[in-house]
Every structure is written in structure tokens, then in C-alpha cells.
N, C-alpha and C positions, 0 to 999 in steps of 0.2 A: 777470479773465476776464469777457467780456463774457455778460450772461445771455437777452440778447435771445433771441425763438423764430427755429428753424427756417426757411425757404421750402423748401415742401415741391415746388416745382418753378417752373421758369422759362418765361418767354415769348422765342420762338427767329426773330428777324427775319431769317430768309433759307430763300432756295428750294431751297438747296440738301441734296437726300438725303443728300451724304456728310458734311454736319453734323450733320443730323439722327442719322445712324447710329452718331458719335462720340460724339456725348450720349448716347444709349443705351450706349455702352461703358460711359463714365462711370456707369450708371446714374443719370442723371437724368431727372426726370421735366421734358417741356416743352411748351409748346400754339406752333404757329405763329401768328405776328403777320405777317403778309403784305401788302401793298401793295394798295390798293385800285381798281379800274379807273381813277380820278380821278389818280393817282399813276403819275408817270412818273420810277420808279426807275433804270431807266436812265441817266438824266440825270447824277444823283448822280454817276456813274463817267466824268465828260468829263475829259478830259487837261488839266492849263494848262502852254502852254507853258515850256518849260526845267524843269518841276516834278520834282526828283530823284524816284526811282522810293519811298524812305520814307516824304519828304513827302507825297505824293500818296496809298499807303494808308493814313498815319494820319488824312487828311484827308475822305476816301469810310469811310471805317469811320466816325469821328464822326457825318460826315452821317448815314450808315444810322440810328446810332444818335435822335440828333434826330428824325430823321422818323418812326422808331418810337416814339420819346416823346409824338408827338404824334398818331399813330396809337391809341398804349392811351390816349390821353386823349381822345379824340373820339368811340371807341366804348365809354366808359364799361366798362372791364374791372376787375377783382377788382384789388388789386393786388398785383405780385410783380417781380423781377428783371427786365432787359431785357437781349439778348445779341445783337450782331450781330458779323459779321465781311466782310474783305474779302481775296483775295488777290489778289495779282500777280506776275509773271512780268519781268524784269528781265537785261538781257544791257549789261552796263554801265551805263550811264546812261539807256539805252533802255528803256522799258517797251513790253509786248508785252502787249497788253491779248484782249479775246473778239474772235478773228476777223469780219471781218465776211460774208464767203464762201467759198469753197474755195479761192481764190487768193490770198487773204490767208492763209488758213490753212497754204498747200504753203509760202507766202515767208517765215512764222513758223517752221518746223519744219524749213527749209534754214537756217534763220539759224541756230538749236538745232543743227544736226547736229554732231557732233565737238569737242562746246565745251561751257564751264560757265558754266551761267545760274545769279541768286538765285531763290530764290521766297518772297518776304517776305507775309506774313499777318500780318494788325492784329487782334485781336478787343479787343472792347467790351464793356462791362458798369455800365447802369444799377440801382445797389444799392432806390432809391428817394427817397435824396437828393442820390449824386453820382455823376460818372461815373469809370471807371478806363478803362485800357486800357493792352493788352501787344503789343508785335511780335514776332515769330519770325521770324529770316530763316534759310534755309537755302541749300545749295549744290547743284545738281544736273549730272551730267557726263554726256552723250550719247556714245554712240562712234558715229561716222560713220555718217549713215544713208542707205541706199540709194534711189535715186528710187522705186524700187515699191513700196517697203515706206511709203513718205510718201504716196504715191498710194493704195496700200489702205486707209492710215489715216484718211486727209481722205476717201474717200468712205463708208468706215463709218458716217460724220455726229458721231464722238467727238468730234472736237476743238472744235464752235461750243457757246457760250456758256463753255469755260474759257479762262482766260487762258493766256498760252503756248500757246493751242493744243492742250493734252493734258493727259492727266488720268494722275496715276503709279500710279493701280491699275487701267489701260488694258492692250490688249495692248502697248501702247510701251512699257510697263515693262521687255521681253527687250531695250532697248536701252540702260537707259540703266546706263554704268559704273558709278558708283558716286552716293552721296550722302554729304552733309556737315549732321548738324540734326537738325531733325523731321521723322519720317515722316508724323505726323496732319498738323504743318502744311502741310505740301506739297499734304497730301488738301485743308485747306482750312479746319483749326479746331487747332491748336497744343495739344494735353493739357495738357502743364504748365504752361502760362500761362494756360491757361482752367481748369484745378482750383485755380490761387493763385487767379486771381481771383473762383471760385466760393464759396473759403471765408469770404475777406476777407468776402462779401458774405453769409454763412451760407447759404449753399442748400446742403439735405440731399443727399451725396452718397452 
């Protein structure tokens, strides 16, 4: 049994509240490590062409994590665990990445209507000397949705910056039939693959 000490808490490379909010579930304790004016994160999440919808997040999660490696090295931080994730949204082969505008996003949520998408999530974890990483994929089923209700939605402003278009703890939630998986993951950070991999790396949970 390994007797190494504790990490009494991690460093959380993403912007996202609804990860933030599952680490709190988790009771862990975490400081944001965020991308610097100089850093064009965006970037990271470009599509290559024919790139299956797995390949592609295990590949932007990696990155994430890299570039946050090199982020707590450059500003000279304490050091502790690194944590990034990525999800995506997937309708066969297709990925369905952050809308680009309200027409992107109405053509996103007609393609979803009455149909079962993945929503596959990579999370990452820099222990301090290597990296791990786990996917989740899960299943999500729409029952047919009506032009006004997709109309109310895209102009509420929910749906830009998530992938697929929506978010499942949105009011589109009263639509969608059923799910197949994880429920965090879908949120956007997978519990049980991010508490394995929080142990493996001893951060106090």
C-alpha cells in the first residue's frame, strides 16, 4: 500500500461551472488554471477531417491537458494534480461541436429531434509524473421536438458555447426520453472515471 501523502486539492483546467460544481460534489478541493489572454484555446477543439467522433475527444482533452502543463509551468504554481476534460456530442459519425450562431444551433437541435445522439466525455488527469485518462460515453434519446420549442431555446442564448447545442440540466431536459450512461457525464465531467482517476492519483476526496 502505497504511503505517499495526500493532494489536498487539484488544479481544474476548464471554464466550465458545471465542472466546477461536480468537483464540489465530489468534495474536492480545486483552484482554476485558465488559459491566458496569449492562449487561443479555442483552437485546440478544430475538427480534422474524417476524425471519428472518440478519436477526436481523446485528442482535445490531451491537448487541454499539455497546454495546462505548460500553463502551471510558466506561472510557477505549488504543485498538485492537473484535471482537464472535454465533451462532445456525436450523431453517428458526425460530431456536433459549439454552435457557431443561432442557425447553426436551430440545424444542430433539428438534427437531435426524435433521435439518439452519444455524448462521449474524455477527462484527464496529470498525477505529477504521468498522464491517465478515461472516456464516458453515453446515450441520449430526444422525442421529437417542436419548431417553437427549438425556437425558444436557441433564443434563450443556452445552447452556444455547448456542444450538441444543449445542456441536459437546461429546460430541454422535459424533452429528452430517456438516457443510456452517465448523468455527470453528459453534464460534462463523468463521476466514476474522474473519482478512479482521482484515487489512482491520491487527491483527498
Amino acid at each position: 500500500m502505497s504511503t505517499a501523502p495526500l493532494h489536498d486539492f487539484i488544479y481544474l483546467a476548464s471554464q466550465s461551472p458545471r465542472r466546477r460544481q461536480l468537483l464540489d460534489q465530489l468534495g474536492v478541493r480545486h483552484e482554476l488554471l485558465l488559459p491566458g489572454p496569449d492562449e487561443d484555446a479555442e483552437a485546440l477543439e478544430a475538427e480534422r477531417p474524417g476524425e471519428a467522433p472518440a478519436d477526436y475527444v481523446e485528442r482535445v482533452t490531451r491537448a487541454k491537458l499539455q497546454a495546462a502543463r505548460a500553463r502551471w509551468k510558466a506561472r510557477g504554481l505549488p504543485a498538485a494534480p492537473i484535471l482537464c476534460s472535454d465533451t462532445t456530442v456525436a450523431l453517428g459519425r458526425r460530431i456536433l461541436g459549439k454552435p457557431a450562431d443561432a442557425d447553426e444551433a436551430t440545424a444542430t437541435l433539428t438534427r437531435l429531434s426524435g433521435r439518439s445522439h452519444k455524448v462521449l466525455t474524455a477527462v484527464a488527469l496529470w498525477d505529477g509524473r504521468r498522464s491517465h485518462l478515461a472516456v464516458n460515453v453515453s446515450t441520449v434519446k430526444f422525442a421529437p421536438l417542436p419548431a417553437e420549442v427549438v425556437a425558444a431555446y436557441v433564443a434563450s442564448g443556452e445552447p452556444f458555447g455547448k456542444a450538441g447545442a444543449y445542456a441536459i440540466q437546461s429546460a430541454l431536459a422535459g424533452w429528452i426520453e430517456r438516457i443510456a450512461g452517465s448523468y455527470s457525464g453528459i453534464m460534462g465531467l463523468p463521476l466514476y472515471e474522474t473519482t478512479q482517476l482521482l484515487r489512482q492519483a491520491r487527491v483527498r476526496l
